[in-house]
C-alpha positions as CSV (number, residue, x, y, z in Angstrom):
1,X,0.0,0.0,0.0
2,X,1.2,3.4,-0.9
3,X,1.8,5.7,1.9
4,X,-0.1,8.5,0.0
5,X,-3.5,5.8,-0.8
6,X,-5.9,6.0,2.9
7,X,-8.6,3.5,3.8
8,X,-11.9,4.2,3.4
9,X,-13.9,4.6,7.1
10,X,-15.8,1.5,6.0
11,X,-12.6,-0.2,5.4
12,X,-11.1,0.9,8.9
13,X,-14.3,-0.3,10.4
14,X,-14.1,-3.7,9.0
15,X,-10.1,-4.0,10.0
16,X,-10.8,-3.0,13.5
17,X,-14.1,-5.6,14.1
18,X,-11.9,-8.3,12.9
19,X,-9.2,-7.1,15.2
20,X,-11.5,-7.2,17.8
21,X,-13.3,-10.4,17.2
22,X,-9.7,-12.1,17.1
23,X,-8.9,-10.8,20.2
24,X,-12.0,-12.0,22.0
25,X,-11.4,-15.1,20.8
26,X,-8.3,-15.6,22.3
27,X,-9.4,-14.1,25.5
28,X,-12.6,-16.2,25.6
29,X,-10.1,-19.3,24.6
30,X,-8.1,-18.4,27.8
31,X,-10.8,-18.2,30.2
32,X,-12.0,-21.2,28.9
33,X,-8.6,-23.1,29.8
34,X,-7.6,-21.2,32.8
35,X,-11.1,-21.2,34.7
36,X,-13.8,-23.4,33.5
37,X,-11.9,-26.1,32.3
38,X,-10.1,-27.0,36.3
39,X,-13.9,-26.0,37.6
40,X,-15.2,-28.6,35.6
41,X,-12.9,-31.5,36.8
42,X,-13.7,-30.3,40.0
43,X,-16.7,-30.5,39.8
44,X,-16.6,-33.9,38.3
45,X,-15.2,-35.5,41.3
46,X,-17.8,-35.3,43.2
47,X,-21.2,-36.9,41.8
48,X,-25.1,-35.8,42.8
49,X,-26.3,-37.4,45.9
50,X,-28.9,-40.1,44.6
51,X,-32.5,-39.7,46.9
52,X,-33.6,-41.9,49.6
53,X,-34.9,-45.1,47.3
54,X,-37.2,-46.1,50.4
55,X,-39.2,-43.0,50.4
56,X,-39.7,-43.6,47.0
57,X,-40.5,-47.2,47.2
58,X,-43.0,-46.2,49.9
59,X,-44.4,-43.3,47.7
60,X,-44.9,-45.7,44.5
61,X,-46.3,-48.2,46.7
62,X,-48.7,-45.4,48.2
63,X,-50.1,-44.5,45.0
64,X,-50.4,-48.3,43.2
65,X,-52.3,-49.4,46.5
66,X,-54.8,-46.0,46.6
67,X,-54.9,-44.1,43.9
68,X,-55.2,-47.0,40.9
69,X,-58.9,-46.7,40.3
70,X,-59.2,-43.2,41.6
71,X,-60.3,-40.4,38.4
72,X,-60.1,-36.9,37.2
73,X,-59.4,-34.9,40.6
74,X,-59.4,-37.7,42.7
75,X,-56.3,-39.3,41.4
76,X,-55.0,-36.0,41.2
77,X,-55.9,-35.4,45.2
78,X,-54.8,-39.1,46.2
79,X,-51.6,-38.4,44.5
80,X,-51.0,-35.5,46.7
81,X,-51.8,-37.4,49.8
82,X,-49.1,-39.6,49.0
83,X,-46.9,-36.7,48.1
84,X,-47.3,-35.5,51.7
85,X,-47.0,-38.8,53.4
86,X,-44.1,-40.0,51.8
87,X,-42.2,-37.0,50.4
């Protein structure tokens, strides 16, 4: 490019978004290896607690024994019964 020749604004708009959008790449890329990436092994160690299987059993149990040939709002209302005796 000759020293004389200038860019157009457009031109210089263009250059500098592409600048830009490099750059947050690479800082987005960096984060990404410095932070998240450890915090997500970390947080891999350590699996979710599974619930109480025996509540549920007792739950299920609850609703196959009284609510199977309840209808309409009446399964609806024996299901919460069991919802608050068990869970």
């Amino acid at each position: 490019m000759i020293a004389s020749e200038k860019r157009s604004p457009l031109a210089q708009l263009v250059l500098f978004m592409i600048c830009l959008s490099l750059v947050g790449t690479f800082v987005a890329g960096a984060h990404y290896y410095v932070i998240d990436i450890p915090e997500q092994k970390a947080i891999a160690g350590h699996p979710p607690a599974n619930p109480n299987t025996d509540i549920l059993e007792k739950y299920n149990a609850c609703v196959s024994t009284f609510c199977y040939d309840a209808v309409g709002e009446e399964y609806f209302k024996c299901l919460y019964l069991c919802k608050d005796q068990w869970l």
